[in-house]
N, CA and C atoms as an extended XYZ file, in Angstrom:
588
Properties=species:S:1:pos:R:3:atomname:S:1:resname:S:1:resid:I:1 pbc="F F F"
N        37.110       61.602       47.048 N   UNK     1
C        36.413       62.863       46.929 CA  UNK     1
C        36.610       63.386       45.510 C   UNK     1
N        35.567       63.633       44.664 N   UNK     2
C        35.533       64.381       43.860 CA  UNK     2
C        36.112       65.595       43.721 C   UNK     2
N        36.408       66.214       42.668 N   UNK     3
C        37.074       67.836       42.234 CA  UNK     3
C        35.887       68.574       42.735 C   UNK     3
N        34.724       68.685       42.580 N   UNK     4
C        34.001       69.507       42.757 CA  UNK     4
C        33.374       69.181       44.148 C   UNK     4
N        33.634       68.159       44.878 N   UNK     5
C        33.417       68.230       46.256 CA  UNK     5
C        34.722       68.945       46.615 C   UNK     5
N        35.871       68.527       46.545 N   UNK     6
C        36.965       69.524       46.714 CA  UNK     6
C        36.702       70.757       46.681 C   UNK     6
N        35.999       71.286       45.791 N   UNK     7
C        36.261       72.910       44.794 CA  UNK     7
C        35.204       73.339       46.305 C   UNK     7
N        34.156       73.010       46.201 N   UNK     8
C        32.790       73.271       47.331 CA  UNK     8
C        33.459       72.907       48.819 C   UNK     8
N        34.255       72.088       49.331 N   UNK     9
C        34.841       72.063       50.528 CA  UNK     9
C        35.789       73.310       50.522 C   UNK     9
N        36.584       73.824       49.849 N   UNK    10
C        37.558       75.063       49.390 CA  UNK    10
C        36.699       76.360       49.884 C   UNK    10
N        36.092       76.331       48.847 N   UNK    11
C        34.457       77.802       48.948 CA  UNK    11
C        33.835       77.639       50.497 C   UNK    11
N        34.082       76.792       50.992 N   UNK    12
C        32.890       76.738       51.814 CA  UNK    12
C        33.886       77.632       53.023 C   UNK    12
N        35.409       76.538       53.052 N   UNK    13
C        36.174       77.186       54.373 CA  UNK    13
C        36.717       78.748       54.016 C   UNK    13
N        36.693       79.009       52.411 N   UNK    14
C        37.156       80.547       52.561 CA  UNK    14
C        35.921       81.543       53.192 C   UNK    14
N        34.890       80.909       52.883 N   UNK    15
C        33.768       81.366       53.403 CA  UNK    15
C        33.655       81.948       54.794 C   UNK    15
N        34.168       80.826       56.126 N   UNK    16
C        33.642       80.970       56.698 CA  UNK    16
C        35.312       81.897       57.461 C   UNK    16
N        36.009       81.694       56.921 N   UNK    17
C        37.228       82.600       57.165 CA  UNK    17
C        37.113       84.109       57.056 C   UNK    17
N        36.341       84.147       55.832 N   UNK    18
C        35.918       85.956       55.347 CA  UNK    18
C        34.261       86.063       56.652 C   UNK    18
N        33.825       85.164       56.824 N   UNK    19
C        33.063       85.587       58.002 CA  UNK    19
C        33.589       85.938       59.250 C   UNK    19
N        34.631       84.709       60.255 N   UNK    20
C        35.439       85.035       60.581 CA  UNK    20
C        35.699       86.552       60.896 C   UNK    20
N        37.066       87.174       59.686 N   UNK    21
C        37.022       88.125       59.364 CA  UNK    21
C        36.461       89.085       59.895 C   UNK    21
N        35.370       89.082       58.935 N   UNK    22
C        34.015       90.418       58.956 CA  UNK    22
C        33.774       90.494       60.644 C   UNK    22
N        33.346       89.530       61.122 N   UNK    23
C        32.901       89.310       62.607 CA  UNK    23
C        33.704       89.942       63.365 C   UNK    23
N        35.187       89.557       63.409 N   UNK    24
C        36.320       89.951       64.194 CA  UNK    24
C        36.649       92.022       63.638 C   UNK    24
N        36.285       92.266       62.199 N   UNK    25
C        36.522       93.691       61.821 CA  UNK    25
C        34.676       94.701       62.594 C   UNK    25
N        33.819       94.147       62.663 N   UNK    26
C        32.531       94.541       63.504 CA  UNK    26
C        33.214       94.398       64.730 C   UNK    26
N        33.304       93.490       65.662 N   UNK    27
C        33.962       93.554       66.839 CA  UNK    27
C        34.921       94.926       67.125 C   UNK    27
N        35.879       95.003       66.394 N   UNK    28
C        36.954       95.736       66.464 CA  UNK    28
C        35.765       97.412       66.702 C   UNK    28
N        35.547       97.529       65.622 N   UNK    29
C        34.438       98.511       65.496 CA  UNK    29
C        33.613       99.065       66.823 C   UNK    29
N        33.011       98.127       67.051 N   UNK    30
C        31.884       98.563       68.038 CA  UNK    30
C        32.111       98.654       68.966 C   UNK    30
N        33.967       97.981       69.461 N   UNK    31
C        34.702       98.367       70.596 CA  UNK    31
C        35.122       99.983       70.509 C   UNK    31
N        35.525      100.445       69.577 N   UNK    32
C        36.383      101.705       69.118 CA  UNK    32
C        35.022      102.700       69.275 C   UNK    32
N        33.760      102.155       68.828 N   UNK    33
C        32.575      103.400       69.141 CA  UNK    33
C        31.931      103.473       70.660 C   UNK    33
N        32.165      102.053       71.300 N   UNK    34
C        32.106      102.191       72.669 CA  UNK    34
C        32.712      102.954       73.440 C   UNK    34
N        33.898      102.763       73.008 N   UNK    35
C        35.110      103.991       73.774 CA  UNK    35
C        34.951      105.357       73.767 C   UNK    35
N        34.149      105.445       72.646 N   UNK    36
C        34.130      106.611       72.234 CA  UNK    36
C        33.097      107.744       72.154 C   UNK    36
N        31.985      106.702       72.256 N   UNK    37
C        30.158      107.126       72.702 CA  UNK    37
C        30.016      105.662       73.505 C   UNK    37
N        30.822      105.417       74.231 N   UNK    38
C        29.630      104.505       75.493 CA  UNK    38
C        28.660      103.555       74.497 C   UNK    38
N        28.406      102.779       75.141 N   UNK    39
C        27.607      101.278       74.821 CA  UNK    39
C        26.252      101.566       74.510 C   UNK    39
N        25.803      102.658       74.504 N   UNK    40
C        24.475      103.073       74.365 CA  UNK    40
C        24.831      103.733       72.609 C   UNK    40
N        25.855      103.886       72.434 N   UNK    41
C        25.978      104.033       71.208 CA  UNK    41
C        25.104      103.787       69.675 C   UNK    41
N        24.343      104.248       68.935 N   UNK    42
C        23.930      103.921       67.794 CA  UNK    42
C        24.218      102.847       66.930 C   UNK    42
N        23.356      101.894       66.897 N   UNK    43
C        23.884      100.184       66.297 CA  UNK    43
C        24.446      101.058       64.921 C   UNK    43
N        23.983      101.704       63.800 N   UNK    44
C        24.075      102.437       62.804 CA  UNK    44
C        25.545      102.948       62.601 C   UNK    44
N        25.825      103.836       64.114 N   UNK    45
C        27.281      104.004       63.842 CA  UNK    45
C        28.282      103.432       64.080 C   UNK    45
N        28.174      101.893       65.195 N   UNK    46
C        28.999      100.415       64.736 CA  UNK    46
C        29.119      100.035       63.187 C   UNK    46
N        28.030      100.083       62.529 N   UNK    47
C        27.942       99.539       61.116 CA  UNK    47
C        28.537      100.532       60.537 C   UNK    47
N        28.423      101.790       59.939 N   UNK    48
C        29.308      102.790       59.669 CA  UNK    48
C        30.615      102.456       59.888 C   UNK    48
N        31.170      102.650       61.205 N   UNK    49
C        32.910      102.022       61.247 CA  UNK    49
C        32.803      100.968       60.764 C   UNK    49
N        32.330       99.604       60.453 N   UNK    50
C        32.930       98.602       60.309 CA  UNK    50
C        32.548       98.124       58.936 C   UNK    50
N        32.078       99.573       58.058 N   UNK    51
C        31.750       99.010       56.903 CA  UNK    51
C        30.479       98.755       56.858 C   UNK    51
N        29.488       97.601       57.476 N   UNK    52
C        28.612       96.819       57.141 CA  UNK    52
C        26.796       97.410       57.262 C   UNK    52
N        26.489       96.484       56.265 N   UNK    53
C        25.371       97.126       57.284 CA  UNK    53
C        23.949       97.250       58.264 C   UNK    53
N        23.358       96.914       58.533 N   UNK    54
C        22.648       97.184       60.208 CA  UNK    54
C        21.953       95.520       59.903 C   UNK    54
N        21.936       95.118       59.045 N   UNK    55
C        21.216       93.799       59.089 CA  UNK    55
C        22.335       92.842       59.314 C   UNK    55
N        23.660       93.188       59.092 N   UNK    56
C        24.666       92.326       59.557 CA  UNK    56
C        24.957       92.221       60.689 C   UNK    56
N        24.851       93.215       61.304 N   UNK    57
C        25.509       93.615       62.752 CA  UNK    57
C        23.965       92.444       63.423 C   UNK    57
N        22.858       92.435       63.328 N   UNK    58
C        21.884       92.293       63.816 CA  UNK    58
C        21.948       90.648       63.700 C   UNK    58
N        22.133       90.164       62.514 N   UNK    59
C        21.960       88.497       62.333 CA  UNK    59
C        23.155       88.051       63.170 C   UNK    59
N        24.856       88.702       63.510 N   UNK    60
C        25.196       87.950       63.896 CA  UNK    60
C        25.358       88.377       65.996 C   UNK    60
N        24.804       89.418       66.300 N   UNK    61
C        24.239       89.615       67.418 CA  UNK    61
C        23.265       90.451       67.427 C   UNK    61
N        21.726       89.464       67.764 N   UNK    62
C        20.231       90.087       67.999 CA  UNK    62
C        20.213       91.171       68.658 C   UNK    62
N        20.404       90.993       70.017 N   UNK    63
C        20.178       92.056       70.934 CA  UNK    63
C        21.976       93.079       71.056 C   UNK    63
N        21.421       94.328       71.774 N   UNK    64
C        22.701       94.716       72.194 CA  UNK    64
C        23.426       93.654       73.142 C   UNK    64
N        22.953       93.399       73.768 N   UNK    65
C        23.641       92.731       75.364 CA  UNK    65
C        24.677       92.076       73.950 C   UNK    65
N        23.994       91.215       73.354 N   UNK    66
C        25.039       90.170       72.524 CA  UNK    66
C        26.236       90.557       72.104 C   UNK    66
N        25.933       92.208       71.927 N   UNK    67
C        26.789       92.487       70.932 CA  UNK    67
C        27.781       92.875       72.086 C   UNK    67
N        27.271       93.480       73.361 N   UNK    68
C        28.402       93.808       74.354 CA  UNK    68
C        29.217       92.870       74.734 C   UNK    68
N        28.513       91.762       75.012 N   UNK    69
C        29.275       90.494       75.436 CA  UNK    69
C        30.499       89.971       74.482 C   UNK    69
N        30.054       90.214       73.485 N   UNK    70
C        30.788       89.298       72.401 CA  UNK    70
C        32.058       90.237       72.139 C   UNK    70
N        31.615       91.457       72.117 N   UNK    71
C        33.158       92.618       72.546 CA  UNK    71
C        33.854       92.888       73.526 C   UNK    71
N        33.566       91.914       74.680 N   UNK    72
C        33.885       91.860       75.668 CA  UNK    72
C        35.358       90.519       75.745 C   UNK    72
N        34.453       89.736       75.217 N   UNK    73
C        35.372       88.200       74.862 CA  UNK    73
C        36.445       88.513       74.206 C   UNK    73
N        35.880       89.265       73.108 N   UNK    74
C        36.948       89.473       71.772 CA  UNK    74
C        38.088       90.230       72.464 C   UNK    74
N        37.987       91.177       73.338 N   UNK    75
C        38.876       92.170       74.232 CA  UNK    75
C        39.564       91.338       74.957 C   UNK    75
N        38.971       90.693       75.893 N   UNK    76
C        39.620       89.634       76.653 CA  UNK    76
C        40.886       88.395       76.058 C   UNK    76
N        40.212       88.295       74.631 N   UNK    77
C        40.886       87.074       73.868 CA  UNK    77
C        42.405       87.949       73.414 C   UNK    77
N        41.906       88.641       72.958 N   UNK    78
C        42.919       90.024       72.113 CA  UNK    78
C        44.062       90.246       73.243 C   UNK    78
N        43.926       90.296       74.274 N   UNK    79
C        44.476       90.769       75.379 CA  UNK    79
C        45.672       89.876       75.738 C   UNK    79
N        44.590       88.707       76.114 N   UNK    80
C        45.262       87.312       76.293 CA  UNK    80
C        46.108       86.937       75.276 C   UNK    80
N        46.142       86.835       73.764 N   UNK    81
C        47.030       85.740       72.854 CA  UNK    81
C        47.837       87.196       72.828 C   UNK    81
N        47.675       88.501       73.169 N   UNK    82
C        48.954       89.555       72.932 CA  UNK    82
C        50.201       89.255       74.054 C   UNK    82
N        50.220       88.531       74.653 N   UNK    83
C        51.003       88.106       76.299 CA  UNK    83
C        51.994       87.364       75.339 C   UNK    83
N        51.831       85.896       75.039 N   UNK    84
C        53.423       85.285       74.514 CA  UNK    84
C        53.883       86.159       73.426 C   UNK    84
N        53.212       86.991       72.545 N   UNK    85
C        53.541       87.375       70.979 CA  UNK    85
C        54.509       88.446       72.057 C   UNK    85
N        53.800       89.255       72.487 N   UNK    86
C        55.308       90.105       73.186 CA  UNK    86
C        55.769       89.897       74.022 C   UNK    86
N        56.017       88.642       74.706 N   UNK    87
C        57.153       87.992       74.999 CA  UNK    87
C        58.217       87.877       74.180 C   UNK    87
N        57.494       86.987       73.006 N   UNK    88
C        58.596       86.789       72.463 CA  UNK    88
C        59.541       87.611       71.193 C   UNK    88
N        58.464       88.757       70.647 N   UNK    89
C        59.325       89.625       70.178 CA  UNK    89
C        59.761       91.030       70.826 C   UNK    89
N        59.395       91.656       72.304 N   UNK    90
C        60.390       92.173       72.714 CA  UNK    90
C        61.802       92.025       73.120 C   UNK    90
N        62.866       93.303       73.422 N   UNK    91
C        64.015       93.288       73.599 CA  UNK    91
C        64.346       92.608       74.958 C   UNK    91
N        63.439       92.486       76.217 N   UNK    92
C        63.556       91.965       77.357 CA  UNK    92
C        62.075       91.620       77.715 C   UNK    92
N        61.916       90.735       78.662 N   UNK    93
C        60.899       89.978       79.340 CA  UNK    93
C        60.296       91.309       79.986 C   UNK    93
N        60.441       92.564       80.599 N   UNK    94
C        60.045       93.498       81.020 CA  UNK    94
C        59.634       94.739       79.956 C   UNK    94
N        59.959       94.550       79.226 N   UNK    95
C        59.718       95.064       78.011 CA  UNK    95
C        58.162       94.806       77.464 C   UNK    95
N        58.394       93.557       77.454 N   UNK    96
C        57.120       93.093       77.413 CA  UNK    96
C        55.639       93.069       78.232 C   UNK    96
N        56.140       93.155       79.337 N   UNK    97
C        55.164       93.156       80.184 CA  UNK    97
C        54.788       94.794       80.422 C   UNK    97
N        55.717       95.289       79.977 N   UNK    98
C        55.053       97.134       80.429 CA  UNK    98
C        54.684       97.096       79.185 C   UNK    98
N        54.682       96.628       77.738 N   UNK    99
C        53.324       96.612       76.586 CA  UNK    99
C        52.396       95.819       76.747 C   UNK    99
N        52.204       94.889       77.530 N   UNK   100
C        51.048       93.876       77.959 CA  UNK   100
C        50.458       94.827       79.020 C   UNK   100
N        50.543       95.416       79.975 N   UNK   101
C        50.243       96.381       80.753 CA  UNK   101
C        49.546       97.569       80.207 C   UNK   101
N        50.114       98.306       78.834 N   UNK   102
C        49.534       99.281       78.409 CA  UNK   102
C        48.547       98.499       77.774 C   UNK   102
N        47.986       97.624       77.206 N   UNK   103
C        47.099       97.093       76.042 CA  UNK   103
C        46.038       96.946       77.417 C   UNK   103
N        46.197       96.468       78.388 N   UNK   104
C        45.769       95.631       79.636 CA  UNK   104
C        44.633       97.331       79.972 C   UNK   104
N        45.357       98.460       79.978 N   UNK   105
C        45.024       99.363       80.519 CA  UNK   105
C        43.925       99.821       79.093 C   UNK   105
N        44.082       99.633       77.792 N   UNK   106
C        43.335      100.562       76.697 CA  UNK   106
C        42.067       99.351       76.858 C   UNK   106
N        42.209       97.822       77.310 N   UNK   107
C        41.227       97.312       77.597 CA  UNK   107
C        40.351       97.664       78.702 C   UNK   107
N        40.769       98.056       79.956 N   UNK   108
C        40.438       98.471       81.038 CA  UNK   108
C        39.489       99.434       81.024 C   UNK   108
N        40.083      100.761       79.963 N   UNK   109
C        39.053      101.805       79.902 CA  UNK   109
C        38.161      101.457       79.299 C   UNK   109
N        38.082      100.294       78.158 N   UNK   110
C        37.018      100.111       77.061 CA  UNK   110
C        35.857       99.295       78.319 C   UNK   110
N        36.427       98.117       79.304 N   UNK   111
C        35.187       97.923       79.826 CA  UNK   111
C        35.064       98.613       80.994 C   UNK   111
N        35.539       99.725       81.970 N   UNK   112
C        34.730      100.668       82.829 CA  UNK   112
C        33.480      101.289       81.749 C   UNK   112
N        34.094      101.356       80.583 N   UNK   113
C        32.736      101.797       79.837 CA  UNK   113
C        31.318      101.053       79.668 C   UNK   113
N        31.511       99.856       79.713 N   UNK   114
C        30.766       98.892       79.855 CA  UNK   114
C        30.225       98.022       80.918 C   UNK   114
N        30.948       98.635       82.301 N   UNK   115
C        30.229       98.402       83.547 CA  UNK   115
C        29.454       98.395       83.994 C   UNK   115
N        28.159       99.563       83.854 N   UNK   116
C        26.896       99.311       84.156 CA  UNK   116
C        26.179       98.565       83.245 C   UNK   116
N        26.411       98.350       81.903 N   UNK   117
C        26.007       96.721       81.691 CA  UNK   117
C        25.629       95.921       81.823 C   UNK   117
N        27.419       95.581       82.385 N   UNK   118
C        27.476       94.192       82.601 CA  UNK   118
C        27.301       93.878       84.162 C   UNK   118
N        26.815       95.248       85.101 N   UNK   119
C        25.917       94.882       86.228 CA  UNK   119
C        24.323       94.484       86.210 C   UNK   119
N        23.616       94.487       84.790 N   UNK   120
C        22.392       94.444       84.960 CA  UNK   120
C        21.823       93.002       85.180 C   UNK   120
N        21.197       92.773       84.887 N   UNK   121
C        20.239       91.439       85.606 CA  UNK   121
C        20.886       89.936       84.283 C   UNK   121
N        20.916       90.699       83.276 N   UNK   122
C        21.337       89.885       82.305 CA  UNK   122
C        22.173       88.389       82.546 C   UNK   122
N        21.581       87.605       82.835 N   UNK   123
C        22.697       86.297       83.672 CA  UNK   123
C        23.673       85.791       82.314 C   UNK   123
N        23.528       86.081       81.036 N   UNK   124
C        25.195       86.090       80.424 CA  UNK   124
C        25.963       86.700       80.635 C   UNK   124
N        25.805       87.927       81.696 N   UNK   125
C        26.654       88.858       82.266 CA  UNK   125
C        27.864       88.260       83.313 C   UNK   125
N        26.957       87.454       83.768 N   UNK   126
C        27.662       86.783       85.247 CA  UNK   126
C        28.843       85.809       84.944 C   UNK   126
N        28.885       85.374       83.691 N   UNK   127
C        30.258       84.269       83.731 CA  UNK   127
C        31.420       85.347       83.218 C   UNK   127
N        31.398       86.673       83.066 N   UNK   128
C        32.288       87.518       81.786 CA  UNK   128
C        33.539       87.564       83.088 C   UNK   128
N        33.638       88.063       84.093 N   UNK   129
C        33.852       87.752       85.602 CA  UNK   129
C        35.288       87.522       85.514 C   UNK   129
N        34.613       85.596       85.441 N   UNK   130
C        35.375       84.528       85.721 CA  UNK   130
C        36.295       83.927       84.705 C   UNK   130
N        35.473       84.326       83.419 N   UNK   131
C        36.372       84.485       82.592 CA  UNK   131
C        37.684       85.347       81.954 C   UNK   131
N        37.523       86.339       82.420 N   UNK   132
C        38.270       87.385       81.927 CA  UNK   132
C        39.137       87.141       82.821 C   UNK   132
N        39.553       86.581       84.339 N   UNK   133
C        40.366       86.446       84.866 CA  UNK   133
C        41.289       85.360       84.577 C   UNK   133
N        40.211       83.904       84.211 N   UNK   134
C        40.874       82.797       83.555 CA  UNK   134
C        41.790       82.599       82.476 C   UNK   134
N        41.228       83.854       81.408 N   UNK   135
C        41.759       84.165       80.595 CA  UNK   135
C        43.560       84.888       80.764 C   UNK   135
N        43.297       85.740       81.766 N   UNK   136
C        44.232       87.103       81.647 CA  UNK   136
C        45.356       86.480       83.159 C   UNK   136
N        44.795       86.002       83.840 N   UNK   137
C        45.918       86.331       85.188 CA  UNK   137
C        46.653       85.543       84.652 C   UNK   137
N        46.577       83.722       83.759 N   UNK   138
C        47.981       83.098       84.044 CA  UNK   138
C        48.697       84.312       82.070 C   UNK   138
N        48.678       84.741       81.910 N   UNK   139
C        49.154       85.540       80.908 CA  UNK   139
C        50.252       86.676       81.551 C   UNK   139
N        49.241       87.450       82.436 N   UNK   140
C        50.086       88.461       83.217 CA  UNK   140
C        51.117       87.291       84.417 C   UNK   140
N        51.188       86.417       84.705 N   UNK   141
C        51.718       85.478       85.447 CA  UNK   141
C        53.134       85.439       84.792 C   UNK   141
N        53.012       84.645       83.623 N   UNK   142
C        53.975       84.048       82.771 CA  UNK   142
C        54.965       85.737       82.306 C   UNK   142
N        54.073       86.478       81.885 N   UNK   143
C        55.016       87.970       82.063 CA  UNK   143
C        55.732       88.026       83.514 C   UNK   143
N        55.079       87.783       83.562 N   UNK   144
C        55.789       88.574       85.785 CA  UNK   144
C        57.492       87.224       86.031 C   UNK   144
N        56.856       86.262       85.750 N   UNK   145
C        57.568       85.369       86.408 CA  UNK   145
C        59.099       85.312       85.005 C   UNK   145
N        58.963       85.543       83.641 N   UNK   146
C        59.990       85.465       82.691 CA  UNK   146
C        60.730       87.256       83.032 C   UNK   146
N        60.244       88.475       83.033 N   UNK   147
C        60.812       89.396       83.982 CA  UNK   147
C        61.245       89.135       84.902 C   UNK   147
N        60.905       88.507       86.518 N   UNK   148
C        61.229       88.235       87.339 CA  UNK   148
C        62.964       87.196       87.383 C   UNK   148
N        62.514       86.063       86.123 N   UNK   149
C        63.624       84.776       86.183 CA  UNK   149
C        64.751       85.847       85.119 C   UNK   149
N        64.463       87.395       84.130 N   UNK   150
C        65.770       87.684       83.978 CA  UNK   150
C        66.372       88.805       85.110 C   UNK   150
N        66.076       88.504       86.440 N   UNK   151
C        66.377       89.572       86.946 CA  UNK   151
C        65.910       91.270       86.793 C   UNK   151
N        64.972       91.457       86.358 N   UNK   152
C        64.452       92.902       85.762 CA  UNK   152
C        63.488       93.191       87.187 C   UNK   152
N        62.761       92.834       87.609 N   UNK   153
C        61.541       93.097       88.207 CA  UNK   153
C        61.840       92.057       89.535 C   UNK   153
N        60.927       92.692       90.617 N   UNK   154
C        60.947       91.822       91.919 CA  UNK   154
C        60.391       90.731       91.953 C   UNK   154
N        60.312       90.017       92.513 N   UNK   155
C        59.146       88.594       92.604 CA  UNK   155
C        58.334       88.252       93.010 C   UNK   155
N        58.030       89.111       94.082 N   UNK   156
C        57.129       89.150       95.374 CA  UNK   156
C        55.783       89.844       94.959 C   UNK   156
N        55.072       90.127       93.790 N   UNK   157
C        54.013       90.440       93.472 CA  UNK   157
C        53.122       89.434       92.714 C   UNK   157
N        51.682       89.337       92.549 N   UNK   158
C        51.396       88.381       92.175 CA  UNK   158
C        50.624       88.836       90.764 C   UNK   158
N        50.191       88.085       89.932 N   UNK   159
C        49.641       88.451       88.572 CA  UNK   159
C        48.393       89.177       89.010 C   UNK   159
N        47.616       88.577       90.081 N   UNK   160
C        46.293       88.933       90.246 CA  UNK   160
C        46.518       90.528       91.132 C   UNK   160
N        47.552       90.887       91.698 N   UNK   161
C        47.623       91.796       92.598 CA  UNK   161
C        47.870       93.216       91.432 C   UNK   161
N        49.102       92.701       90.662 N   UNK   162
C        49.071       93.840       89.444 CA  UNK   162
C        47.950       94.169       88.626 C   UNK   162
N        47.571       93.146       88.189 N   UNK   163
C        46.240       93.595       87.596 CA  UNK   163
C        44.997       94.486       88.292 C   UNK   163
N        45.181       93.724       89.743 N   UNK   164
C        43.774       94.802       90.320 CA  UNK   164
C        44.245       96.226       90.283 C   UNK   164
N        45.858       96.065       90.912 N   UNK   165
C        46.226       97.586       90.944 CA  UNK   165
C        45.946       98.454       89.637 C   UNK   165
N        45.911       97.789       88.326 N   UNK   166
C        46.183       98.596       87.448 CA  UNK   166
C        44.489       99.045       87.143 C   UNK   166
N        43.728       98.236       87.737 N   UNK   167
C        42.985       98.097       87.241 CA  UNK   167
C        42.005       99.513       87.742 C   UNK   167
N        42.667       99.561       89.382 N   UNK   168
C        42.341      100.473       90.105 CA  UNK   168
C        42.755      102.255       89.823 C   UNK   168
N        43.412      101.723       89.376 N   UNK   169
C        44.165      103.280       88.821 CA  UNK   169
C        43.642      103.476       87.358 C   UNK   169
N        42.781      102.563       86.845 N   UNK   170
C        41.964      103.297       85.555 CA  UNK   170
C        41.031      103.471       85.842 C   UNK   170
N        40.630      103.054       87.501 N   UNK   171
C        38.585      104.089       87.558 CA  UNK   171
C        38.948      105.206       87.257 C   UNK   171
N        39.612      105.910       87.509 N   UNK   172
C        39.590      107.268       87.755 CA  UNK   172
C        39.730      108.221       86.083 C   UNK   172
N        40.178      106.990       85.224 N   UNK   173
C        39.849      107.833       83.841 CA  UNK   173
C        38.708      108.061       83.119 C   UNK   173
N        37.681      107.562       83.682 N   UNK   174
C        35.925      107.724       82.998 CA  UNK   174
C        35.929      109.187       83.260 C   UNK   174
N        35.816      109.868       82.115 N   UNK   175
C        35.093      111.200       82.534 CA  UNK   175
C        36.019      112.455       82.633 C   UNK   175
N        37.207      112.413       82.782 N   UNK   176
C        37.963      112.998       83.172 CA  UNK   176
C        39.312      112.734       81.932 C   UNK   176
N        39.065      113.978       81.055 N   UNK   177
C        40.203      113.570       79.946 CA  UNK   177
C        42.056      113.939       80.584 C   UNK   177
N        41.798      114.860       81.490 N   UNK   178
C        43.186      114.841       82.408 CA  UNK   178
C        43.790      114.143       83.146 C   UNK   178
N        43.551      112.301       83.194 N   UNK   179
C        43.718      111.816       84.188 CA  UNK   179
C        44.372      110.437       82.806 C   UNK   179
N        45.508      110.286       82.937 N   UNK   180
C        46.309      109.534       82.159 CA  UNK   180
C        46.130      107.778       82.765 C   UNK   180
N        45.913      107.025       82.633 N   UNK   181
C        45.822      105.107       83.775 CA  UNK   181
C        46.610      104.749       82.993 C   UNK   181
N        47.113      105.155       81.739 N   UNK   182
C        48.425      104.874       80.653 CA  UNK   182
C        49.795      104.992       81.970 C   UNK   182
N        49.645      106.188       81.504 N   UNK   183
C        51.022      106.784       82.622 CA  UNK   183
C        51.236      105.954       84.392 C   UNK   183
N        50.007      106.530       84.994 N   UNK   184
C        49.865      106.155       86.145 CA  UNK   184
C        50.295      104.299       86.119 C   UNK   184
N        49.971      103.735       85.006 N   UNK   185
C        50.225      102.536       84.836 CA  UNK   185
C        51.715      101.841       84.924 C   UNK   185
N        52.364      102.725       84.152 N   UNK   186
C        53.951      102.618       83.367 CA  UNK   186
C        54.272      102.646       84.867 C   UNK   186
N        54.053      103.710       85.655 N   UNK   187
C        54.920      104.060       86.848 CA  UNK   187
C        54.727      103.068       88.091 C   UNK   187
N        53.696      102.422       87.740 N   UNK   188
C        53.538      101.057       88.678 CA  UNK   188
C        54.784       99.968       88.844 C   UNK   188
N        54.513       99.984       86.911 N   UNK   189
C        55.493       98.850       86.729 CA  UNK   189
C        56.891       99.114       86.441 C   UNK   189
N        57.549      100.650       86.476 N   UNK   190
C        58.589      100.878       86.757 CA  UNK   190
C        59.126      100.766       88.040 C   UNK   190
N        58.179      100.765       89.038 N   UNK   191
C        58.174      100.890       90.583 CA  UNK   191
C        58.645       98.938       91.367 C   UNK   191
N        58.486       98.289       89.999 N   UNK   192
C        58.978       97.033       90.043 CA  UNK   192
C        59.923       96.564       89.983 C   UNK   192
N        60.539       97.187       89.172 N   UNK   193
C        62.203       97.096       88.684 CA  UNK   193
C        62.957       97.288       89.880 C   UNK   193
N        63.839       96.269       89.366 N   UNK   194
C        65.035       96.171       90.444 CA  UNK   194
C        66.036       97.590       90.046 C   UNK   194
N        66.473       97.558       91.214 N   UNK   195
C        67.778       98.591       91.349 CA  UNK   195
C        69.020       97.956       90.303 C   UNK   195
N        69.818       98.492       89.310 N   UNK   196
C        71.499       98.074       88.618 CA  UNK   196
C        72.543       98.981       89.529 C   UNK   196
């Protein structure tokens, strides 16, 4: 290989890294304006937060649906690779899992926001489902069961059972700024802990 095939293989991958990037800082964005004005939100004021502008947001998702979906994944993914990282730098295995729990819950509210959505006819809607569980239960699993093996938490619950619970105790925050699924959350998973 040539220097200047080198130099052009170099350019090409910083390239697609600063796309990357950009993609993953829009994502971030249009999650934070969802939360905040609902999915019906102004494509204009996604681009605003994320810097860019409206022809970017557009080339790398056409329609809205795209753009919901694809903030949907990114949430899901975000969610998921946050499970071993605080494993392994909290002070205890339970430690961890009541910050995997709160992130679990700021995701939760972001898609009740995005529920009627992702009920519409749209059939890329229909795999988000199956994925988000594939993704998330063996994560919340591997939390439950490294709490569980240091003695912190009981054993007898299952990944999929915590999650619905938690999941259930954040309907009730759409709409209603007095109603904490943070808190209500914590006290779930304090309600786990073993007796010293």
């Amino acid at each position: 290989m040539h220097d200047s095939d080198q130099g052009a293989e170099r350019a090409a991958q910083s390239k697609r890294k600063d796309a990357r990037r950009n993609k993953e800082a829009l994502l971030d964005a249009a999650a934070a304006v969802f939360v905040t004005s609902g999915v019906e939100a102004p494509v204009r004021d996604i681009a605003a937060k994320a810097g860019v502008g409206l022809g970017t947001i557009y080339r790398h998702f056409p329609t809205r649906a795209d753009l919901i979906i694809a903030v949907y994944r990114h949430q899901v993914d975000a969610c998921a690779e946050a499970g071993p990282t605080l494993l392994a730098t909290s002070p205890t295995p339970c430690a961890a899992l009541g910050r995997w729990i709160s992130l679990f819950v700021d995701f939760l509210v972001t898609k009740h926001g995005l529920a009627a959505v992702l009920q519409s006819d749209n059939a890329a809607f229909d795999t988000l489902h199956a994925y988000f569980l594939d993704r998330l239960v063996p994560v919340c699993a591997q939390l439950l069961r490294a709490a569980a093996a240091a003695g912190e938490i009981r054993s007898d619950i299952s990944a999929y059972e915590l999650m619905r619970g938690v999941g259930n105790l954040c309907i009730g925050a759409d709409g209603d700024p007095g109603y904490d699924a943070r808190r209500l959350a914590e006290i779930l998973v304090a309600g786990l802990r073993l007796p010293h």
